[in-house]
mmCIF file of the N, C-alpha and C atoms, coordinates in Angstrom:
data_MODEL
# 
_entry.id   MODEL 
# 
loop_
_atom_site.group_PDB 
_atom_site.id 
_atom_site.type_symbol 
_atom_site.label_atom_id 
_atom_site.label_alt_id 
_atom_site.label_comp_id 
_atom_site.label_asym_id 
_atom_site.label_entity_id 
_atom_site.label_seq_id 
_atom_site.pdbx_PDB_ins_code 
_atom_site.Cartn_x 
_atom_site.Cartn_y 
_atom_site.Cartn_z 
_atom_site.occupancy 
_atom_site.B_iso_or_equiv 
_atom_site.pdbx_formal_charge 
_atom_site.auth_seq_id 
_atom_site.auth_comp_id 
_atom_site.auth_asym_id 
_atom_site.auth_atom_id 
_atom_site.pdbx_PDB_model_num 
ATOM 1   N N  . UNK A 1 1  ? 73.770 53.113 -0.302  1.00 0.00 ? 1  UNK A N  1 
ATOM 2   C CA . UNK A 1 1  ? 74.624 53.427 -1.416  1.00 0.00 ? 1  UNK A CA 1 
ATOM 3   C C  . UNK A 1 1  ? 74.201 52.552 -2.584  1.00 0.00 ? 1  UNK A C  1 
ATOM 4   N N  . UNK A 1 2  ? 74.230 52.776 -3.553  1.00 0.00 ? 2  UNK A N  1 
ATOM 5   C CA . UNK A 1 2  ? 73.567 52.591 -4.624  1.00 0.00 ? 2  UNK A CA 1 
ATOM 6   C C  . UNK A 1 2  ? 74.646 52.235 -5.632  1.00 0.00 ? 2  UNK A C  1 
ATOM 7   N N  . UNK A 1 3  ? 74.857 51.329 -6.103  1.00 0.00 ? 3  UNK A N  1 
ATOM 8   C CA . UNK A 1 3  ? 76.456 51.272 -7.184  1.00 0.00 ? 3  UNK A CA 1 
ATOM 9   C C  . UNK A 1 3  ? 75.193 50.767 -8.484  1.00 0.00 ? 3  UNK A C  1 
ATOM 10  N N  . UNK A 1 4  ? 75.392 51.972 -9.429  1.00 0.00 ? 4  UNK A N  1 
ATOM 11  C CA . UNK A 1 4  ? 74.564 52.338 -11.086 1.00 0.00 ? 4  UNK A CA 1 
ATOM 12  C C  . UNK A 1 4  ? 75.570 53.280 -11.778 1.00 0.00 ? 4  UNK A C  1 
ATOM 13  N N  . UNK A 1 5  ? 75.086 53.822 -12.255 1.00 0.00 ? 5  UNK A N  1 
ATOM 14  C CA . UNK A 1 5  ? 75.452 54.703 -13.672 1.00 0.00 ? 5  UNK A CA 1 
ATOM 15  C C  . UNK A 1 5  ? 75.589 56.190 -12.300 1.00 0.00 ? 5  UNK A C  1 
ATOM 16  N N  . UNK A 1 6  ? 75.646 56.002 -11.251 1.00 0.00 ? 6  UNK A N  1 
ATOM 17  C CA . UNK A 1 6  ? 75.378 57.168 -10.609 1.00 0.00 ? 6  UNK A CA 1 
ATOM 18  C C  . UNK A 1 6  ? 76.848 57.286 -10.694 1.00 0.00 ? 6  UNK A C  1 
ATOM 19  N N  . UNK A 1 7  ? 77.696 56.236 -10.367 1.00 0.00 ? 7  UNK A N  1 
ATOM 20  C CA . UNK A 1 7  ? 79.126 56.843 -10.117 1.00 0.00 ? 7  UNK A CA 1 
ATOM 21  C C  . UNK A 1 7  ? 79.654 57.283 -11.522 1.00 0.00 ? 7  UNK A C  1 
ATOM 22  N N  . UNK A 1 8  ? 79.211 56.977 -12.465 1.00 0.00 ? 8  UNK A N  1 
ATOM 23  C CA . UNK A 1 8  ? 79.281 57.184 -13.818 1.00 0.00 ? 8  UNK A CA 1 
ATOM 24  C C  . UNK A 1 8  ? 79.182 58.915 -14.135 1.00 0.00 ? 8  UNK A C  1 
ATOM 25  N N  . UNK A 1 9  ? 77.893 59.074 -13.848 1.00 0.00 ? 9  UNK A N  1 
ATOM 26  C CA . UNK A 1 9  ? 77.688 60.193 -13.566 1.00 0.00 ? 9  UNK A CA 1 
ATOM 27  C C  . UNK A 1 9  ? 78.242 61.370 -13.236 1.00 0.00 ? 9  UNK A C  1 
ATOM 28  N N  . UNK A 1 10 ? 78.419 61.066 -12.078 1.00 0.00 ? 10 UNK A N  1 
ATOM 29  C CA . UNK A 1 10 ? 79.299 61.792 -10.808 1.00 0.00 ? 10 UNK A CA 1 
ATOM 30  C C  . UNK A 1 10 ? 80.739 62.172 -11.300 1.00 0.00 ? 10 UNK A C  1 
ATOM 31  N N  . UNK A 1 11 ? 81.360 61.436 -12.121 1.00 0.00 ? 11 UNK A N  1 
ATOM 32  C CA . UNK A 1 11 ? 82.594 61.008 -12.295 1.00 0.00 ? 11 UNK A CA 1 
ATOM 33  C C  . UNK A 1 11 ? 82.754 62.187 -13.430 1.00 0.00 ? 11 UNK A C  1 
ATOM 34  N N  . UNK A 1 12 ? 82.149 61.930 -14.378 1.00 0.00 ? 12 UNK A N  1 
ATOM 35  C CA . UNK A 1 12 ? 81.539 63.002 -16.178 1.00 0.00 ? 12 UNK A CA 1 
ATOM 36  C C  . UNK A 1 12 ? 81.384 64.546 -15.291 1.00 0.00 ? 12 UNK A C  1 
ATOM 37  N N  . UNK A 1 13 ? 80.837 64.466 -14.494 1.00 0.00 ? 13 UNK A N  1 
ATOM 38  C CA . UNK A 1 13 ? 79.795 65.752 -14.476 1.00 0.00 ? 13 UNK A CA 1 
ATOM 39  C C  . UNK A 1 13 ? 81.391 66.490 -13.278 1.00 0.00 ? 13 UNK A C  1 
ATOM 40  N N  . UNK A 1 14 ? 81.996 65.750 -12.870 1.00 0.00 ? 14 UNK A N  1 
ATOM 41  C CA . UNK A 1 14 ? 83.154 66.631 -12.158 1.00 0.00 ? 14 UNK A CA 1 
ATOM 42  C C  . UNK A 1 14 ? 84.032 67.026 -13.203 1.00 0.00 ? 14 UNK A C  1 
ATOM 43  N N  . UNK A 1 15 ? 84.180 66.027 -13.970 1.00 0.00 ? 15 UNK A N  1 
ATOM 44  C CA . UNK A 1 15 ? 85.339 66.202 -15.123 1.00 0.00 ? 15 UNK A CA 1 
ATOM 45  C C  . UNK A 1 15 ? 84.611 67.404 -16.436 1.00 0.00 ? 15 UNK A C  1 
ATOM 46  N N  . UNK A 1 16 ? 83.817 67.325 -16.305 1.00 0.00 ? 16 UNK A N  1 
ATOM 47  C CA . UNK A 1 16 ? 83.033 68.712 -17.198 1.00 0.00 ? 16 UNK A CA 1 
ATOM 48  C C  . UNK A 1 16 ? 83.050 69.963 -16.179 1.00 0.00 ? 16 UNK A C  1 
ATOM 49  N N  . UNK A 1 17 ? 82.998 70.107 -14.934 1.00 0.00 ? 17 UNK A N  1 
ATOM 50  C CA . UNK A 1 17 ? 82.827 70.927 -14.135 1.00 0.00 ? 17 UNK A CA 1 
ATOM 51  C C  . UNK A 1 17 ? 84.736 71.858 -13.896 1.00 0.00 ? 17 UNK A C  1 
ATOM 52  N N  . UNK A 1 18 ? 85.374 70.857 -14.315 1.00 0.00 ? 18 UNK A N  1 
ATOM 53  C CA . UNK A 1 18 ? 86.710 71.168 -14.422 1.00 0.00 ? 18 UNK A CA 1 
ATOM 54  C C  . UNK A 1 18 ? 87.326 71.840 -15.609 1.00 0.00 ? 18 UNK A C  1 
ATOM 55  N N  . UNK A 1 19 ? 87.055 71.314 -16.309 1.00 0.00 ? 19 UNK A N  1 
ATOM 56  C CA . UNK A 1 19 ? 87.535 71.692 -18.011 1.00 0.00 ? 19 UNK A CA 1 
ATOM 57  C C  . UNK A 1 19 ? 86.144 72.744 -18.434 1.00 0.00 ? 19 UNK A C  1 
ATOM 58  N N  . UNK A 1 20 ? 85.138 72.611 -17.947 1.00 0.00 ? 20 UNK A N  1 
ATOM 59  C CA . UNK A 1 20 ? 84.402 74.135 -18.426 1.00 0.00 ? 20 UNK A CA 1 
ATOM 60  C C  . UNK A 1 20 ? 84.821 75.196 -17.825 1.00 0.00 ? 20 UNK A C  1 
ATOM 61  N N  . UNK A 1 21 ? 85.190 75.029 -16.620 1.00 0.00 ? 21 UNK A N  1 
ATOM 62  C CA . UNK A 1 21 ? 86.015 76.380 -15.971 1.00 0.00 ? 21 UNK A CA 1 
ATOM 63  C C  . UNK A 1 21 ? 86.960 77.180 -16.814 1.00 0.00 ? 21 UNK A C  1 
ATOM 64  N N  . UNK A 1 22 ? 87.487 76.375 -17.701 1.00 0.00 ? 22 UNK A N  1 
ATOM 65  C CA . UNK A 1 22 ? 88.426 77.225 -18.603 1.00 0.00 ? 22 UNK A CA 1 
ATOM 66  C C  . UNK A 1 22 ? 87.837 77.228 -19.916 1.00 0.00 ? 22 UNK A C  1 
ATOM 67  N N  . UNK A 1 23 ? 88.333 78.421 -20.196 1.00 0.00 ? 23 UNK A N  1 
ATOM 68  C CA . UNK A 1 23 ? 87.701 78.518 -22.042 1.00 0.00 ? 23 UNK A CA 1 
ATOM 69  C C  . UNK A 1 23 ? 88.322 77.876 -23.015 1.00 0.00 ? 23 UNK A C  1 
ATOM 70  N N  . UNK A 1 24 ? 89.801 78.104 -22.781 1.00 0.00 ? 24 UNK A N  1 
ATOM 71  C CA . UNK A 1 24 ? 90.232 77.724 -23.774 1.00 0.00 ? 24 UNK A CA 1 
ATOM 72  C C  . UNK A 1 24 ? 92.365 76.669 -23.096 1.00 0.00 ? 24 UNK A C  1 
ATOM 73  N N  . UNK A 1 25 ? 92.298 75.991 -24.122 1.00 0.00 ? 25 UNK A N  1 
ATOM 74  C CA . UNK A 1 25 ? 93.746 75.197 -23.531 1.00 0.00 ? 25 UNK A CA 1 
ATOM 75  C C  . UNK A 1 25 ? 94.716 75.686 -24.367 1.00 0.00 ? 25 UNK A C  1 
ATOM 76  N N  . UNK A 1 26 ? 95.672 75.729 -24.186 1.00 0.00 ? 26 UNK A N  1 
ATOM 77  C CA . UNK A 1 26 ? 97.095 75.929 -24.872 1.00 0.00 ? 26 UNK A CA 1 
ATOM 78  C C  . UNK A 1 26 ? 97.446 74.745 -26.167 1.00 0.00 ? 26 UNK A C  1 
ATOM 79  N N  . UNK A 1 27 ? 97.099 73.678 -25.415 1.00 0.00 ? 27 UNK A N  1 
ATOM 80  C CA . UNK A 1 27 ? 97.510 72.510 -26.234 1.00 0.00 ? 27 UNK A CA 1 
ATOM 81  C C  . UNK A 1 27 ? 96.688 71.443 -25.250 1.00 0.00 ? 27 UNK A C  1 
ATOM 82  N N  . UNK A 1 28 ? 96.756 69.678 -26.472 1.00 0.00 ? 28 UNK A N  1 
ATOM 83  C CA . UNK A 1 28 ? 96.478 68.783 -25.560 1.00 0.00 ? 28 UNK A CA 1 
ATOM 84  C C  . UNK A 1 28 ? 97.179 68.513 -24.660 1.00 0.00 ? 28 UNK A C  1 
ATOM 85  N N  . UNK A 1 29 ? 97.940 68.868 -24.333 1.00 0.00 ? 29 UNK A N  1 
ATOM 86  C CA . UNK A 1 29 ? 98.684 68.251 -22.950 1.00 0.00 ? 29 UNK A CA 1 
ATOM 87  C C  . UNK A 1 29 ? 98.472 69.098 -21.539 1.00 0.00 ? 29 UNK A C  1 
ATOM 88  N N  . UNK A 1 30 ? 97.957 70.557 -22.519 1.00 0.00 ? 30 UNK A N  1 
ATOM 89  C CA . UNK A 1 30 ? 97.123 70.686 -20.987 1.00 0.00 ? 30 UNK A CA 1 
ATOM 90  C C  . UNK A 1 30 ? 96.154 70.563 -20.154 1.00 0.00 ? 30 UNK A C  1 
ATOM 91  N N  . UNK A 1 31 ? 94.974 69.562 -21.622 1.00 0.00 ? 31 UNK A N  1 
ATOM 92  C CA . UNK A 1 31 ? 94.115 68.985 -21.260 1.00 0.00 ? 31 UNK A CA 1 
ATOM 93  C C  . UNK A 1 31 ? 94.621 68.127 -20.579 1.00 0.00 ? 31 UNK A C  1 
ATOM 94  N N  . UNK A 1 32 ? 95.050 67.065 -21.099 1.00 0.00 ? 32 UNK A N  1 
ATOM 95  C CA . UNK A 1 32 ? 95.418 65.672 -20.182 1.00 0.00 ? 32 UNK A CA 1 
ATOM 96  C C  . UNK A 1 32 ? 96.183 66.093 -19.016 1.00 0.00 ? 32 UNK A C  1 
ATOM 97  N N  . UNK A 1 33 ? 96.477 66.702 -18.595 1.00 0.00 ? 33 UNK A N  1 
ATOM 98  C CA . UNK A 1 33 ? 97.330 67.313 -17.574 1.00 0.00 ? 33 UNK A CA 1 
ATOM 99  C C  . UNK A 1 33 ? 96.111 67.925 -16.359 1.00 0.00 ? 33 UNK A C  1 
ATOM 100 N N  . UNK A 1 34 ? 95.266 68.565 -17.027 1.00 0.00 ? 34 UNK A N  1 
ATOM 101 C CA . UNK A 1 34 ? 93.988 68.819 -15.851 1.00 0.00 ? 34 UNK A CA 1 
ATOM 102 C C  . UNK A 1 34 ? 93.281 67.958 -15.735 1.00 0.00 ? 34 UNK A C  1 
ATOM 103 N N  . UNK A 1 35 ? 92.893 66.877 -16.440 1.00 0.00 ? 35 UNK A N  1 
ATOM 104 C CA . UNK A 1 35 ? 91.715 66.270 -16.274 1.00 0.00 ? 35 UNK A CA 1 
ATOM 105 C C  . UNK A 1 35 ? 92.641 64.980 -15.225 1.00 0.00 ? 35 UNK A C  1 
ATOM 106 N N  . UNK A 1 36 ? 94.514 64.287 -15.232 1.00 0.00 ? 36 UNK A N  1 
ATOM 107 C CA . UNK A 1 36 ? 94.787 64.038 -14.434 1.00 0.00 ? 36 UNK A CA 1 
ATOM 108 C C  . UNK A 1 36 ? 94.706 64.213 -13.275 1.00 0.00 ? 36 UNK A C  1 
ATOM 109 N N  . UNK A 1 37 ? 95.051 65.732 -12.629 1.00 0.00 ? 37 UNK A N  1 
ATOM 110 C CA . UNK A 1 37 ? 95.029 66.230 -11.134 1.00 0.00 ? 37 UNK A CA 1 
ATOM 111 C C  . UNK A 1 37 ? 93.506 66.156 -11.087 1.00 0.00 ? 37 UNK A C  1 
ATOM 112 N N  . UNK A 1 38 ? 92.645 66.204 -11.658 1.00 0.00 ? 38 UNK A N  1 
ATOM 113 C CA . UNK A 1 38 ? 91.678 66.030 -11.268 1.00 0.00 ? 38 UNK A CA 1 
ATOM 114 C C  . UNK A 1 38 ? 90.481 65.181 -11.161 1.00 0.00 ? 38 UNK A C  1 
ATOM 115 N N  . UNK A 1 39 ? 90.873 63.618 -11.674 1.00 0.00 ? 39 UNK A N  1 
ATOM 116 C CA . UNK A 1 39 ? 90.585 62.303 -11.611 1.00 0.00 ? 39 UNK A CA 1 
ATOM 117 C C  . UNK A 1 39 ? 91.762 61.480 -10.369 1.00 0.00 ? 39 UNK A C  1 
ATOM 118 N N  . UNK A 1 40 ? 93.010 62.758 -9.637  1.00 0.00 ? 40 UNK A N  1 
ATOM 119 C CA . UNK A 1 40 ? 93.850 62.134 -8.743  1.00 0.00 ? 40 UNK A CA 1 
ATOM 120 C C  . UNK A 1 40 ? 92.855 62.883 -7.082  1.00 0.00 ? 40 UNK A C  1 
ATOM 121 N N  . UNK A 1 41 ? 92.455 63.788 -7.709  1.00 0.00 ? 41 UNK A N  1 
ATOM 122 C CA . UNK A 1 41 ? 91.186 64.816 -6.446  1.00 0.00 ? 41 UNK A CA 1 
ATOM 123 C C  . UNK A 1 41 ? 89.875 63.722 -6.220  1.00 0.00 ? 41 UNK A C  1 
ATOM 124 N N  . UNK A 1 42 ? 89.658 63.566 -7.249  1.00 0.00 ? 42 UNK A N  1 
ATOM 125 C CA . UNK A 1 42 ? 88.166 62.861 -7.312  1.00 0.00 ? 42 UNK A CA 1 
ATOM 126 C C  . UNK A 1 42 ? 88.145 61.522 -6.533  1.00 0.00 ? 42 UNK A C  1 
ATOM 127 N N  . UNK A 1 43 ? 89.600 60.748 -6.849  1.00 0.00 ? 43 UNK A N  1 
ATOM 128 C CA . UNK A 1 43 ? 89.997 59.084 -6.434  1.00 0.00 ? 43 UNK A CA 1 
ATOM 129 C C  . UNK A 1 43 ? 89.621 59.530 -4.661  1.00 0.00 ? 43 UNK A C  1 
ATOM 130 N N  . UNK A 1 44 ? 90.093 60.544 -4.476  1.00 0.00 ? 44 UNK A N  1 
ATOM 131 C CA . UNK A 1 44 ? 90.361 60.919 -2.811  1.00 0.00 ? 44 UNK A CA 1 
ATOM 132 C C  . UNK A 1 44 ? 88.680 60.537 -2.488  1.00 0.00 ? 44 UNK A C  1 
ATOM 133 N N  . UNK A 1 45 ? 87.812 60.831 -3.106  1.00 0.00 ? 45 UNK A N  1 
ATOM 134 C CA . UNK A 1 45 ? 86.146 60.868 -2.359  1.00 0.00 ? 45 UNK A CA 1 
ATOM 135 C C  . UNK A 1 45 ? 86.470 59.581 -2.668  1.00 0.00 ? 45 UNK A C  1 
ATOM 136 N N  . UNK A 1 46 ? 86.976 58.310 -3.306  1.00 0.00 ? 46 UNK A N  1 
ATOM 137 C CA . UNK A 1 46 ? 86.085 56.781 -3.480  1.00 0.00 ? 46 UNK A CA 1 
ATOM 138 C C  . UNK A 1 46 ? 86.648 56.019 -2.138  1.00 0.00 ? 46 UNK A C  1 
ATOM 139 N N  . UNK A 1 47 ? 87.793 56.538 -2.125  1.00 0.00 ? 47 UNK A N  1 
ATOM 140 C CA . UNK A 1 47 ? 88.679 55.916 -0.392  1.00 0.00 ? 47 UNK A CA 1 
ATOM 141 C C  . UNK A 1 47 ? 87.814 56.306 0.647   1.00 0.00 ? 47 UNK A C  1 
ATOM 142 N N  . UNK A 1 48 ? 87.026 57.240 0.886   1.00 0.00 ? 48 UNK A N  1 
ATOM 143 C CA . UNK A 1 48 ? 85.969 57.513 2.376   1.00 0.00 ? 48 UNK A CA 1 
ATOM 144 C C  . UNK A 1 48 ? 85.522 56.527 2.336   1.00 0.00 ? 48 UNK A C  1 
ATOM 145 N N  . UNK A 1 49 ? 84.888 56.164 3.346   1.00 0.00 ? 49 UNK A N  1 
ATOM 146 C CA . UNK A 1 49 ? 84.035 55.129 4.003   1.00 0.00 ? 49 UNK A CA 1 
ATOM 147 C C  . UNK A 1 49 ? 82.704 55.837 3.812   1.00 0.00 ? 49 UNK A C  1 
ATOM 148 N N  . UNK A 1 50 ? 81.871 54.701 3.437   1.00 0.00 ? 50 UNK A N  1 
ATOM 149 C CA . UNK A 1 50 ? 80.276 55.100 3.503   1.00 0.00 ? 50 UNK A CA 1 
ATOM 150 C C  . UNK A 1 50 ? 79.746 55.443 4.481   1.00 0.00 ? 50 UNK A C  1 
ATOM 151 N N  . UNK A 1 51 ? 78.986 56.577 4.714   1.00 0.00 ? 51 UNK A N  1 
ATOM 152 C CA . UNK A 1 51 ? 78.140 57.204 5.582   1.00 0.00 ? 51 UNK A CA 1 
ATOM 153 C C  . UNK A 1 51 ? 77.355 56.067 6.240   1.00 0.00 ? 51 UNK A C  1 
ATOM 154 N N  . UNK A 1 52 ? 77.108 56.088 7.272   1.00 0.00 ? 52 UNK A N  1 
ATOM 155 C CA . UNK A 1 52 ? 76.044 55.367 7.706   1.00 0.00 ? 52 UNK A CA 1 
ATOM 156 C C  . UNK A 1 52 ? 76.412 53.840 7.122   1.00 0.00 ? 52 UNK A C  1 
ATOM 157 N N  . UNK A 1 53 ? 77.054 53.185 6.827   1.00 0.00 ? 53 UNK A N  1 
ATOM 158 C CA . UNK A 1 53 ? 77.152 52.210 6.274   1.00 0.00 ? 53 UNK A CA 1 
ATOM 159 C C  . UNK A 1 53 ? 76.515 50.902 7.163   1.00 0.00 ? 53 UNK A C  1 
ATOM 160 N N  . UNK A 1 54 ? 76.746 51.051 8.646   1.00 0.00 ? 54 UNK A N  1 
ATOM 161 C CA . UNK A 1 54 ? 76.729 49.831 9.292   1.00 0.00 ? 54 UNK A CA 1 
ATOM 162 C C  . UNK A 1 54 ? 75.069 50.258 9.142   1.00 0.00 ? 54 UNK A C  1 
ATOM 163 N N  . UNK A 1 55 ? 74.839 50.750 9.726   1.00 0.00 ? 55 UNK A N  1 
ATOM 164 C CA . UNK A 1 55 ? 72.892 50.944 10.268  1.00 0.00 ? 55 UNK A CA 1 
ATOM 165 C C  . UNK A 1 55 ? 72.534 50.863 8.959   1.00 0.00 ? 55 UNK A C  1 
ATOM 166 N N  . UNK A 1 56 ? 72.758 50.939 7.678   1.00 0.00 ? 56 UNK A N  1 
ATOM 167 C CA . UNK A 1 56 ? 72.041 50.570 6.450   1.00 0.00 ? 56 UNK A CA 1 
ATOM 168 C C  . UNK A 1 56 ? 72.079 49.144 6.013   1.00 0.00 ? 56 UNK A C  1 
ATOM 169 N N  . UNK A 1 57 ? 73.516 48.123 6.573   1.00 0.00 ? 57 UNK A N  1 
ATOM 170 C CA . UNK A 1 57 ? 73.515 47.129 6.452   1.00 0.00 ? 57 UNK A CA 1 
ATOM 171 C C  . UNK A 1 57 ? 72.904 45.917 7.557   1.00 0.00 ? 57 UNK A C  1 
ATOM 172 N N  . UNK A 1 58 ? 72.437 46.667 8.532   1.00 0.00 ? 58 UNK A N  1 
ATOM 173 C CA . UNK A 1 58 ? 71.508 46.141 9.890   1.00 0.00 ? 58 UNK A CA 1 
ATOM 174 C C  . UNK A 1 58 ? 70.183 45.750 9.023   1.00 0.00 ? 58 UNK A C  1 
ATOM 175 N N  . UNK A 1 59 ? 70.254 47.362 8.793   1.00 0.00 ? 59 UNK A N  1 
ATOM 176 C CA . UNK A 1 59 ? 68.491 47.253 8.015   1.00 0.00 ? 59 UNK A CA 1 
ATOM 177 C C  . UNK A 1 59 ? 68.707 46.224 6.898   1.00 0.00 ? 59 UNK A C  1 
ATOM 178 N N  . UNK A 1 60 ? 69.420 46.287 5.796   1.00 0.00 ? 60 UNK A N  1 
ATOM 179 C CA . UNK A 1 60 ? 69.195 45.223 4.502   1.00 0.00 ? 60 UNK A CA 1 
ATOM 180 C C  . UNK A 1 60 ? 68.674 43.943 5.408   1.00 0.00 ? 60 UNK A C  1 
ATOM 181 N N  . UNK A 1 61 ? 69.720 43.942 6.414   1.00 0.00 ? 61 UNK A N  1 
ATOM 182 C CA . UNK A 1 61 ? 69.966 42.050 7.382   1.00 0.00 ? 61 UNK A CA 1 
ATOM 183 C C  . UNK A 1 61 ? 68.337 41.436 7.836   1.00 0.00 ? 61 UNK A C  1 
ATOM 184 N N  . UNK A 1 62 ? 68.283 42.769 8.039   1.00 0.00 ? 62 UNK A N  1 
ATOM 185 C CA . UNK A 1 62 ? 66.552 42.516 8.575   1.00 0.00 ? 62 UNK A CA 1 
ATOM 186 C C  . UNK A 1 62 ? 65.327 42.677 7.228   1.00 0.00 ? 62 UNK A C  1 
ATOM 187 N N  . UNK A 1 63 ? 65.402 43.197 6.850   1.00 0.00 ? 63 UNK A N  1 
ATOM 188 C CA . UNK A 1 63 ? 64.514 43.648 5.453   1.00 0.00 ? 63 UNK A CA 1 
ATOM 189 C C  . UNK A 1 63 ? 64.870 42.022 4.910   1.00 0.00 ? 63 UNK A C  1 
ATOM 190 N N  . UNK A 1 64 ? 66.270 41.874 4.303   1.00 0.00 ? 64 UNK A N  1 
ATOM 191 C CA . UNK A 1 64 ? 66.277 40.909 3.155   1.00 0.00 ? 64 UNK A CA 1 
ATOM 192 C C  . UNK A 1 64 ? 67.177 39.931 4.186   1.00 0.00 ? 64 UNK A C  1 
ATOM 193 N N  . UNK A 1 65 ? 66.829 39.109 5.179   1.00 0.00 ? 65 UNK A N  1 
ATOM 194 C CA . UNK A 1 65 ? 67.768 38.556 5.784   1.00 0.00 ? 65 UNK A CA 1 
ATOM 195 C C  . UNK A 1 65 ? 67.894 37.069 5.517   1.00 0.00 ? 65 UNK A C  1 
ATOM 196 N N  . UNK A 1 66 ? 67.485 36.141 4.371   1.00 0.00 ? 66 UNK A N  1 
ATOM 197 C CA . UNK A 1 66 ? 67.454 35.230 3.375   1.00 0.00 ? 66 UNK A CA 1 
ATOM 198 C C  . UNK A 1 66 ? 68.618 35.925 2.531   1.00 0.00 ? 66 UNK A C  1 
ATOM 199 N N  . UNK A 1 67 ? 68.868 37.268 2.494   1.00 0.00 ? 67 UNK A N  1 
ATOM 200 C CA . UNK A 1 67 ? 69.880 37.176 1.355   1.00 0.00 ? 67 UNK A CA 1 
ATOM 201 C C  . UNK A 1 67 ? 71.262 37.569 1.822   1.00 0.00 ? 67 UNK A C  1 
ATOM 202 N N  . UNK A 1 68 ? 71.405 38.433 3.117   1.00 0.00 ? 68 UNK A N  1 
ATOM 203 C CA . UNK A 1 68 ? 72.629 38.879 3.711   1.00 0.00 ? 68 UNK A CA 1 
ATOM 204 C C  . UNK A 1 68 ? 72.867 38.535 4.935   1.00 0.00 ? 68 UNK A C  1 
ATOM 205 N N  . UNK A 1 69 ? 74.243 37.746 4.503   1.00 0.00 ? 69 UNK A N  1 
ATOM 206 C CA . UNK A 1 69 ? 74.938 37.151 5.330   1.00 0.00 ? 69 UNK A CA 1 
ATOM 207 C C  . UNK A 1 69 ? 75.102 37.675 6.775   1.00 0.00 ? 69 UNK A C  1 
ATOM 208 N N  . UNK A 1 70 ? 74.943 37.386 7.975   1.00 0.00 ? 70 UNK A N  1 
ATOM 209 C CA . UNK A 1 70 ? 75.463 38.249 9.324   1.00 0.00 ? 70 UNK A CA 1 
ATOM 210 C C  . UNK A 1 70 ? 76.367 37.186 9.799   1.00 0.00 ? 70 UNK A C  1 
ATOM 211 N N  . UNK A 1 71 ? 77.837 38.003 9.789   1.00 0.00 ? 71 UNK A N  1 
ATOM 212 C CA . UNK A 1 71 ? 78.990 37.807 10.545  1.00 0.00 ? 71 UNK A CA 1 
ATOM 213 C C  . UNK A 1 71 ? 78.994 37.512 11.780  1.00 0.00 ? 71 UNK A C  1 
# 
C-alpha cells in the first residue's frame, strides 16, 4: 500500500464519478447533500483492512530490516 496523492486521487475521481452522473442540480444543497452520502460511502472503503497486509510487512522486515521494527 502506497500512501501518495493516490488516495487523493481516488477520493476526486469518486466524487466526479458521482456528481457527473447527474446533469443538472436543483440547487446547492443538493450538491452538498450528494457529495455528503457519498464521502459517508467512500469513508466505508478506508475502515477495511489492507489486503495482504501481514506478508507485505514480512517482506519490508526482510528487504529493509535496519528500518522495520519486528514485534
Amino acid at each position: 500500500m502506497i500512501y501518495t496523492t493516490n488516495a487523493i486521487e481516488s477520493l476526486n475521481m469518486s466524487l466526479r464519478k458521482v456528481t457527473k452522473a447527474r446533469s443538472s442540480f436543483p440547487n446547492d444543497e443538493a450538491v452538498i447533500k450528494l457529495l455528503y452520502l457519498a464521502l459517508r460511502n467512500i469513508a466505508k472503503k478506508w475502515t477495511m483492512p489492507i489486503q495482504n497486509w501481514k506478508a507485505a510487512l514480512n517482506r519490508f522486515a526482510i528487504i529493509y530490516e535496519d528500518r522495520v521494527p519486528i514485534d
